[in-house]
C-alpha positions as CSV (number, residue, x, y, z in Angstrom):
1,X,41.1,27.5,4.4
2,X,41.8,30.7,1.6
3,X,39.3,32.7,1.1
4,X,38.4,33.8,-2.3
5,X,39.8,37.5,-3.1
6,X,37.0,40.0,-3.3
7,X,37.2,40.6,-6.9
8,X,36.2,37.0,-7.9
9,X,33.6,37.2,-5.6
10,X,32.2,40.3,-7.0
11,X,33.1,39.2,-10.7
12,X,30.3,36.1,-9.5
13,X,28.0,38.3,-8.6
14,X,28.0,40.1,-11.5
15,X,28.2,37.2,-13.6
16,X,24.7,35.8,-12.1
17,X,23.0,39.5,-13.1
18,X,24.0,38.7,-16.4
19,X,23.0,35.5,-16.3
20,X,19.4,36.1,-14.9
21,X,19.2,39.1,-17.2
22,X,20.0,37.4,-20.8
23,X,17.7,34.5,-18.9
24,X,14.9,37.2,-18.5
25,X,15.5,38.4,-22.4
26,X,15.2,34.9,-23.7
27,X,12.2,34.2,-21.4
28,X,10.3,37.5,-22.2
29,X,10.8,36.6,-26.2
30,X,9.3,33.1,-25.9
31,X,6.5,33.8,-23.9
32,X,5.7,36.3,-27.0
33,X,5.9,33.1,-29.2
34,X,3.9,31.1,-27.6
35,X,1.0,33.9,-27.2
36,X,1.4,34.1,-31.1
37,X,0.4,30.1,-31.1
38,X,-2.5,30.1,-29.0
39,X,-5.7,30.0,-30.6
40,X,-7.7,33.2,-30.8
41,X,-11.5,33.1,-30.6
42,X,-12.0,31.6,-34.7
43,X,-10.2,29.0,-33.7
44,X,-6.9,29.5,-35.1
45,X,-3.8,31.4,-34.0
46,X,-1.5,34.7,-35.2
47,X,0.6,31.9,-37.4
48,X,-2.0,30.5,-38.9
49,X,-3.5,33.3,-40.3
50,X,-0.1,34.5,-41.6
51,X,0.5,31.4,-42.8
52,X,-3.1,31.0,-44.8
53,X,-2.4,34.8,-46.3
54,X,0.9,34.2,-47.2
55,X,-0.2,31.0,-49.0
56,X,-3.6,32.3,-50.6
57,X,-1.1,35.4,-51.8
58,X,1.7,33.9,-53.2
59,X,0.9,32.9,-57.3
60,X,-0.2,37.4,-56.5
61,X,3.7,38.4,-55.8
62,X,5.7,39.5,-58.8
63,X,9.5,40.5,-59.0
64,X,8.9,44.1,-58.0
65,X,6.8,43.4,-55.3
66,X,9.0,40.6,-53.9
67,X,12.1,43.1,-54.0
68,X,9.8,46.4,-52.6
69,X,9.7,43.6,-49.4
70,X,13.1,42.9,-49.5
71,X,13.7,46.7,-49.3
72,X,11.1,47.1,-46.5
73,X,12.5,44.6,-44.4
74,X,15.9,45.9,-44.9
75,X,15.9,47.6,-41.0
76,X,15.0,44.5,-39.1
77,X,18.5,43.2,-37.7
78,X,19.4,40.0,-39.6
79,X,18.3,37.6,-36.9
80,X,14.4,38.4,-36.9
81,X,14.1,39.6,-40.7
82,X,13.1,36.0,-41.6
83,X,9.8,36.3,-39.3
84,X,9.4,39.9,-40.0
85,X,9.1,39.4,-43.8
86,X,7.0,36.7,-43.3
87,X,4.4,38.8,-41.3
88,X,4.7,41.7,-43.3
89,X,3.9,39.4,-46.4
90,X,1.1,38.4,-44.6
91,X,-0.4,41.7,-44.1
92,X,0.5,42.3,-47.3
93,X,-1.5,39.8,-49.4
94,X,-4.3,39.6,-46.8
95,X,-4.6,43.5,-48.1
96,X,-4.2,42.8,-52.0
97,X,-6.8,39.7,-51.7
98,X,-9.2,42.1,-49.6
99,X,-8.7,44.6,-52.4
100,X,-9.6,42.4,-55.2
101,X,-6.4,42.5,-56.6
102,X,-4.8,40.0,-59.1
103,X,-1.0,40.9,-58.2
104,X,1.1,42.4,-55.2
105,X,1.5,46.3,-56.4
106,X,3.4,48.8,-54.8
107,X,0.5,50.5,-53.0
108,X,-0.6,46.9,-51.2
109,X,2.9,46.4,-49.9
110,X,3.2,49.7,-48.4
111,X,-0.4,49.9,-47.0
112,X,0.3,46.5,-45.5
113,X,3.9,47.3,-44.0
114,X,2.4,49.7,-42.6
115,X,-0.5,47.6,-40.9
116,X,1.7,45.1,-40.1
117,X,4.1,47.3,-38.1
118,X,2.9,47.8,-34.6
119,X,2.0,51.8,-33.1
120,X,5.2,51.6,-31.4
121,X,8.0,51.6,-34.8
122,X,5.5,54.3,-36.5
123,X,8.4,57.1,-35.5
124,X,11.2,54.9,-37.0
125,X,8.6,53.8,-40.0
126,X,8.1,57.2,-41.0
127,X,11.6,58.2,-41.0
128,X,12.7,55.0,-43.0
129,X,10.2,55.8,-45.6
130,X,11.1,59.1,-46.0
131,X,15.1,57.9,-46.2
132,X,14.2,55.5,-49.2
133,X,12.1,58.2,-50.8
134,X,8.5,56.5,-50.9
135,X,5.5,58.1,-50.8
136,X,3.0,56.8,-48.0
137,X,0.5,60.1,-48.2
138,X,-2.1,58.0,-49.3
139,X,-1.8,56.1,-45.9
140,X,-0.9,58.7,-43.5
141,X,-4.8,58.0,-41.4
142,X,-3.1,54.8,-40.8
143,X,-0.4,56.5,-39.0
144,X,-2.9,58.1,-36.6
145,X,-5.1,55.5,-35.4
């Protein structure tokens, strides 16, 4: 009987860390999902609420506003921007409607980006806004919390 040279054997190995790492990754990303599903103590869950501010908002969006988010999202790698606008919308027009407002302005979407963006991006947050040149002064106390 041949055994198997000791290259294969370690290329195996290796190949099963990767495995149970990319397996750990995936796993990790789901459990997130389904946290976002459960219901919370209302009676509804994360998505629903998005989803019932992104609906109650959306005669309020007008062309600038709809391209400020495309510009805002512009960061988020390719694969998540499609949930991460979505969110971000949320916040958005949850904060317009709880201002009174009768359209998206420029003020609501960067008050709700940042909102919607969680402690842990506020480094990369700040420095994006200052790359693009907008002014988020008004909303610096919402850095700090």
């Amino acid at each position: 009987m041949k055994v198997a040279p000791d290259w294969f054997m370690y290329f195996i190995v290796f190949w099963a860390v990767v495995m149970v790492g990319a397996m750990s990754i995936g796993g990790f990303f789901m459990f997130r999902k389904f946290l976002k599903v459960l219901p919370m103590r209302d009676g509804k869950s994360k998505l629903d609420w998005q989803n019932y501010w992104v609906e109650r908002s959306r005669s309020m969006w007008n062309d600038d506003s709809k391209a400020l988010l495309d510009e805002l999202v512009s960061p988020v790698p390719t694969a998540f921007r499609d949930i991460a606008k979505h969110s971000i919308a949320a916040k958005i027009g949850q904060v317009a409607i709880e201002h009174g407002a009768s359209s998206v302005t420029r003020a609501h979407c960067i008050e709700g980006y940042i909102r919607a963006t969680p402690k842990r991006d506020y480094r990369s947050l700040v420095t994006f806004l200052d790359r693009q040149g907008i002014d988020y002064a008004p909303y610096k106390h919402l850095l700090n919390k």
